[in-house]
C-alpha positions in Angstrom: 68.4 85.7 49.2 71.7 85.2 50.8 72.9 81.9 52.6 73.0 84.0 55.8 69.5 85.1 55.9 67.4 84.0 57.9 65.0 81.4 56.7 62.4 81.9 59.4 61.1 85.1 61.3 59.4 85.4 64.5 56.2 85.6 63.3 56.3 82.4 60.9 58.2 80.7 63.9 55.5 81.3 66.7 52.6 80.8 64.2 53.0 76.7 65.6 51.1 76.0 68.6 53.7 73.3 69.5 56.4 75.9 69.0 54.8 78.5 71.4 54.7 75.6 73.9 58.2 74.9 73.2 58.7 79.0 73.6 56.6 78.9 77.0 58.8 75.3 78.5 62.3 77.6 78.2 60.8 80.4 79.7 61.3 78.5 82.1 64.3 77.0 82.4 66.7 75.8 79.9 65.8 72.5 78.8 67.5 69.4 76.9 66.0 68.1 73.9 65.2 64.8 75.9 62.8 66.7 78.3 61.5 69.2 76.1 59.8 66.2 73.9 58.5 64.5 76.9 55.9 67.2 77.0 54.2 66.4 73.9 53.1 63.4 71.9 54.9 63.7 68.6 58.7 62.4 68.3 61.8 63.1 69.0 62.6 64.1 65.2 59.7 66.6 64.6 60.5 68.6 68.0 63.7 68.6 66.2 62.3 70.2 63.3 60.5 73.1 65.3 63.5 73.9 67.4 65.5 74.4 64.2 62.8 76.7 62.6 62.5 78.6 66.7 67.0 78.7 66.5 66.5 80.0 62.5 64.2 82.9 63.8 67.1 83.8 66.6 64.0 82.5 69.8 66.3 79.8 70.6 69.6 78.5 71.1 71.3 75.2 71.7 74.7 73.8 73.4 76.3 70.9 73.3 77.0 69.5 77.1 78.4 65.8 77.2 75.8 63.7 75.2 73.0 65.8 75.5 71.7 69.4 73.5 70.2 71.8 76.0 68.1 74.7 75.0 67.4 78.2 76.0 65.2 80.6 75.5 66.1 84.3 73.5 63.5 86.5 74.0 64.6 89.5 72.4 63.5 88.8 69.0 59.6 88.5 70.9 60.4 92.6 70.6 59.3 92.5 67.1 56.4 90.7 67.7 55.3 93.5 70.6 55.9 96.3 68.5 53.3 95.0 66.1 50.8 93.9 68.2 50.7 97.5 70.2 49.4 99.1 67.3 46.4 96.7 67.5 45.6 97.5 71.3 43.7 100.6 70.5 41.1 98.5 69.3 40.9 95.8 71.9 41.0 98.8 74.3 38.0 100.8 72.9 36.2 97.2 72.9 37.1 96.7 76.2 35.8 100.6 77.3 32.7 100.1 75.4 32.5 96.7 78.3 33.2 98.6 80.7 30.1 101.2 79.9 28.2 98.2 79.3 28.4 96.4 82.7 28.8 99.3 84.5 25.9 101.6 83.3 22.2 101.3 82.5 21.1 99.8 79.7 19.6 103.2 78.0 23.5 104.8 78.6 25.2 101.8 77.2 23.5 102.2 73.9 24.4 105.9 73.6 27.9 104.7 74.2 27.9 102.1 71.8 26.6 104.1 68.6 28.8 107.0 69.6 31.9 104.7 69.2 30.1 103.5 65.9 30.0 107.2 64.6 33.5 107.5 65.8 34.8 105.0 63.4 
């Protein structure tokens, strides 16, 4: 692995709960370092740490203004992360039609619908 690969990607960098918060905080706005911590209960330091592994995976960037490091959010890298979740939708969206038949019809239709999709698959 070369020095200028990345060490993190996307997906290992949003995989943090505290990170995606980070993620969702600059969506916002751009945020110093100071302001983004006062949102959680950890320290200074560790907030730190998952800023580096969000600026290693390209989500984020920092600049230096007087004293203080402000953030911002880059979303393009989110891209990636889109692209593999929409081959996924066709399953949440036959789950979601096989709801739909569900609250929408009679009971005797629903089960047709339901082990039609099962002899689909």
């Amino acid at each position: 692995m070369s020095s200028s690969a990345q060490k993190h990607d996307v997906f290992q960098a949003i995989a943090d709960p505290t990170r995606r918060e980070v993620l969702r905080l600059l969506a916002e706005k751009e945020l110093p370092i100071s302001e983004i911590t006062s949102h959680f209960s950890i320290s200074r330091t560790a907030i730190a740490k998952h800023l580096q592994v969000l600026s290693e995976a390209e989500l984020v960037s920092g600049r230096k203004v007087g004293r203080e490091r402000i953030y911002r959010l880059h979303p393009e890298p989110l891209t990636e992360l889109k692209q593999w979740l929409s081959f996924y939708e066709k399953f949440w969206e036959n789950k979601l039609s096989i709801l739909k038949h569900i609250v929408e019809g009679s009971e005797d239709d629903s089960l047709k619908v339901i082990k039609t999709e099962d002899r689909q698959k």
